[in-house]
C-alpha positions in Angstrom: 10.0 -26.5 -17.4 12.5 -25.9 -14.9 11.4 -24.9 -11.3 13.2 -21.5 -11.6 11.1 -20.8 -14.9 7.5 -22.0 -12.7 8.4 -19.4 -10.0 8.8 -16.8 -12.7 5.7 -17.6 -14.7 3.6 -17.3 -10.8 5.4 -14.2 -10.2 3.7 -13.0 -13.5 0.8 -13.9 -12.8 1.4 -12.1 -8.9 2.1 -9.4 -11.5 -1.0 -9.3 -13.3 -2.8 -10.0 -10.7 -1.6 -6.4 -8.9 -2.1 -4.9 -12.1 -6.1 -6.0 -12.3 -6.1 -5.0 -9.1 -5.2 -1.8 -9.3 -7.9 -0.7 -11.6 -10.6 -2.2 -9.4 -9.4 -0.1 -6.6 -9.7 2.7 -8.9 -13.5 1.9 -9.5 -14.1 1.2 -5.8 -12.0 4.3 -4.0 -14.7 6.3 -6.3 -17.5 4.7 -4.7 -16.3 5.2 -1.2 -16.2 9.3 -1.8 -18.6 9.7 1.4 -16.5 7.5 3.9 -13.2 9.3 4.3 -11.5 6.7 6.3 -12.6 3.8 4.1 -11.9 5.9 1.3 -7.9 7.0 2.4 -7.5 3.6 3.6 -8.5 2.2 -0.3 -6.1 5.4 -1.7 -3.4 4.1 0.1 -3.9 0.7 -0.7 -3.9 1.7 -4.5 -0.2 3.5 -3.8 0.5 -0.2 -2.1 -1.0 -2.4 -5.1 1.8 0.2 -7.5 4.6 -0.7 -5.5 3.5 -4.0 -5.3 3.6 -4.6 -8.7 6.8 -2.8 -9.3 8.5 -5.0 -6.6 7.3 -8.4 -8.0 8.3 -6.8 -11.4 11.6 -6.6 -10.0 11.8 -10.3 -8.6 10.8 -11.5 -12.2 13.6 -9.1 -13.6 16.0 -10.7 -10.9 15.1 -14.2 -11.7 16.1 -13.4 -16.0 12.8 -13.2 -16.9 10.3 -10.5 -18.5 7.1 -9.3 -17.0 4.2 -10.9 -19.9 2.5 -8.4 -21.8 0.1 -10.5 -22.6 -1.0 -11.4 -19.1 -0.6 -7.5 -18.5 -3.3 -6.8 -20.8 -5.7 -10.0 -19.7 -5.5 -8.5 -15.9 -6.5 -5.1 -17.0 -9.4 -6.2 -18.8 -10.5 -8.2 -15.8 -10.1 -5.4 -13.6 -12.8 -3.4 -16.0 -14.9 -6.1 -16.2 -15.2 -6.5 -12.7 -15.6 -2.6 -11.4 -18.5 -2.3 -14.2 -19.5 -5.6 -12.5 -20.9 -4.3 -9.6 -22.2 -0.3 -11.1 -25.5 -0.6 -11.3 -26.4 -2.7 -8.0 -28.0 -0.4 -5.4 -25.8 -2.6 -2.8 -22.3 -1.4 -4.5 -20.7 -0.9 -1.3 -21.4 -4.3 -0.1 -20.6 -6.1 -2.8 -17.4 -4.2 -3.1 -16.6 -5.1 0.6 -16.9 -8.7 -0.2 -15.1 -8.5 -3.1 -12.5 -6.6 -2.0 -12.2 -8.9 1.1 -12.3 -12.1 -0.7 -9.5 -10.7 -3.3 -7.1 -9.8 0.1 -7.6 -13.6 0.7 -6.9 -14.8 -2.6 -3.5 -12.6 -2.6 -2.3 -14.0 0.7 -3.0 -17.5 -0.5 -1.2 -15.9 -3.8 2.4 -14.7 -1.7 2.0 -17.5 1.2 2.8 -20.3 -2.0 5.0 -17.8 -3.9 7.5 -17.1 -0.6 7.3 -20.9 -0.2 8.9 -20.9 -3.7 11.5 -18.8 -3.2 12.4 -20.3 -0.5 12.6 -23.7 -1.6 14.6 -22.2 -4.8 17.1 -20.5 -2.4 15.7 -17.0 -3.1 15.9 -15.7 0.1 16.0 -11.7 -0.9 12.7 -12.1 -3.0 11.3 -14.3 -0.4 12.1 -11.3 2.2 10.9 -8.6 -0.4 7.2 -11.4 -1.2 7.3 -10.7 2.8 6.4 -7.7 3.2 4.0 -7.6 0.4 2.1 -10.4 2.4 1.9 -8.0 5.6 0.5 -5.0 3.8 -2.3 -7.5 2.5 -2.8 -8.8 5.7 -3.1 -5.3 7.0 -5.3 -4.6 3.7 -7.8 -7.6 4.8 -8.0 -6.6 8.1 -9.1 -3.5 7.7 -11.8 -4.6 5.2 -13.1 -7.7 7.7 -13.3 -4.7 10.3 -15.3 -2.3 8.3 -17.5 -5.2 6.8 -20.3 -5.3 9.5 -20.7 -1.4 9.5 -21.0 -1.1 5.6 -24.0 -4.0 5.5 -25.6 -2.0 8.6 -25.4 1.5 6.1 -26.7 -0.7 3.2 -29.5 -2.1 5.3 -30.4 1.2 6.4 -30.3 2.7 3.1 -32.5 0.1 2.2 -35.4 0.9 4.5 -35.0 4.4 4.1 -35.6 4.2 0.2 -37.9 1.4 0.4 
């Protein structure tokens, strides 16, 4: 396998990965009706995770390849899988938090190693476009990390209230 062919088989899987995503944040923006600035903050991220997705689409298409339907349709099942994951658990919120928090993480990690790529490939217009993806989950996990404390306070409270 050529390198050229690795970076476009990890931009697939950046891909799917904003494509399981997407639903998730679909699940979670529902749960957050009652918190209006957690709740635009998630809406805009879901109009983020779109663009995201179209942009590494893009990079793929750039590079010769084709997005995988395959991996497509995995990411979307995970993305159910995990929103029904967390339903019933009177601690939704929290648990969201956390795993939306750890997911900003893991897609940081994700674009960190895939701008590396490009760069070592001499991709410099998809490292620059991987860029900017990487900021607005930056901005994403900051966000989350700053509304984490409050949202186990709530959940606490709820707690003691119904218990």
């Amino acid at each position: 396998m050529s390198s050229r062919t690795q970076l476009i088989n990890w931009l697939n899987d950046a891909y799917a990965m904003e494509q399981a995503l997407e639903e998730t944040l679909e699940r979670h923006v529902k749960d957050v009706e009652g918190d209006p600035e957690v709740h635009a903050r998630i809406q805009r991220h879901i109009e983020e995770t779109r663009g995201q997705a179209e942009v590494v689409k893009g990079c793929v298409e750039s590079l010769g390849g084709k997005v995988s339907g395959s991996k497509n349709a995995f990411a979307n099942m995970f993305g159910s899988l995990q929103g029904m994951a967390n339903k019933p658990a009177k601690d939704t919120m929290v648990k969201n938090a956390l795993a939306d928090y750890a997911v900003e993480h893991f897609e940081i990690a994700c674009y960190k190693a895939l701008i590396e790529a490009s760069r070592s490939l001499g991709e410099e217009a998809i490292a620059g476009k991987l860029t900017i993806i990487l900021r607005e989950e930056e901005a994403m996990a900051r966000f989350l990390e700053e509304k984490l404390p409050r949202t186990v306070r709530s959940s606490l409270a709820a707690a003691e209230h119904d218990g």
